[in-house]
N, C-alpha and C positions, 0 to 999 in steps of 0.2 A: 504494500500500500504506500501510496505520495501523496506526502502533507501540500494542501492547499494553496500554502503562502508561500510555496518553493517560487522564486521570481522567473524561474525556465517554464512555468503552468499558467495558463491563464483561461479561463472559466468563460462562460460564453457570451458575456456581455464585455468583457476584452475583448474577445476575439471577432467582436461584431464591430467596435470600433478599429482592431487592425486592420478588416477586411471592408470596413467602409460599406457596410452593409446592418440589417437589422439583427435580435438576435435571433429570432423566430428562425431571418435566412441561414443561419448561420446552423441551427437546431437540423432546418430541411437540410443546407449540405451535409453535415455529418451522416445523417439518414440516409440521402440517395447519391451522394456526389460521388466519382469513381478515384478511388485514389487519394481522398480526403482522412486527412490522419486521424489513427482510432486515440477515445476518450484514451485518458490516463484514468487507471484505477486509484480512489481514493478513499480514507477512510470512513467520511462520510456518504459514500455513494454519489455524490456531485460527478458533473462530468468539466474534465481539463484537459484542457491539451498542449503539447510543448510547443511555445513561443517558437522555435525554431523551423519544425515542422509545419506548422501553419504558413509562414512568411515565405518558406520552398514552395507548399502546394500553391499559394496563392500567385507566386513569382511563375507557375508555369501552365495556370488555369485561373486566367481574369473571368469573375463574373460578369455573365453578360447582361443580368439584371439591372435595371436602374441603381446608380450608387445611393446611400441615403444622406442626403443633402440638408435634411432639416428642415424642420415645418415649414409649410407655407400660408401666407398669410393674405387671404384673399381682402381685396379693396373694400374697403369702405367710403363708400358713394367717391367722389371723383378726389386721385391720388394725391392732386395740386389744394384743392380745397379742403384738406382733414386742417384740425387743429393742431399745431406742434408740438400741444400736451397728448394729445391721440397717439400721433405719431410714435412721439417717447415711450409713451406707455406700451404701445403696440411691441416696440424694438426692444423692451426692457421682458415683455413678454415671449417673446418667441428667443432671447437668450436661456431664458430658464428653461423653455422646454430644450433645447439644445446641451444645455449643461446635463437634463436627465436624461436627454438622448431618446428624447417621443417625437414623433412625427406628428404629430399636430399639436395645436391650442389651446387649452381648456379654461375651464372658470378657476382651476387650481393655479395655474400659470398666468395668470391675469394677476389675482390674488398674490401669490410673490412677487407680481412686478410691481402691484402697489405699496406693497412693502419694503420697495429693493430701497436703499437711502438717497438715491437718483430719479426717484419717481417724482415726476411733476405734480403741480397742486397740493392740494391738503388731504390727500387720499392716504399718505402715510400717519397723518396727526389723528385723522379722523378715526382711522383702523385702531 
């Protein structure tokens, strides 16, 4: 068995970030990809895999899936006319879903950008 926090292992939401993909995709290669390196067995039953091995398969088998780029943020009413506290708030918003690495926007990630210490207005005083 290999311990978790070995820095040569990394769990599948690393591994989604090295391969610039989701983890779910990441979940499906393991499952069906031809040549995609097997789990590391670990004490807790989680699945890891070596940093090393990953960065070979991925070096000689590009996904041809869309890369995951990070939410997007559809317009509200015309792009020129939003208000610059919108806008902030909008851009403050879609970093948090970024940093947790979700593909879209939610009323949780609104909710940290009004918090963030950057947030425009009294949305932070009020909270």
């Amino acid at each position: 068995m290999t311990l978790i926090n070995s820095p040569q292992l990394i769990s599948a939401a690393q591994a989604a970030r090295l391969l610039g993909v989701t983890r779910q995709r990441v979940l499906g290669l393991a499952a069906s990809a031809v040549g995609f390196p097997a789990a590391v067995p670990t004490s807790t039953g989680g699945r890891v895999w070596s940093r090393a091995a990953l960065q070979a398969w991925a070096a000689v088998n590009p996904d041809p899936d869309p890369v995951f780029t990070g939410p997007g943020v559809a317009p509200v009413g015309d792009p020129l006319g939003d208000p610059p506290k919108v806008r902030k708030l909008l851009a403050l918003a879609t970093n948090e879903a970024l940093l947790l690495n979700h593909p879209w926007i939610g009323e949780a990630h609104l909710g940290l950008a009004m918090l963030h210490p950057d947030c425009p207005g009294a949305a932070r005083a009020v909270l």
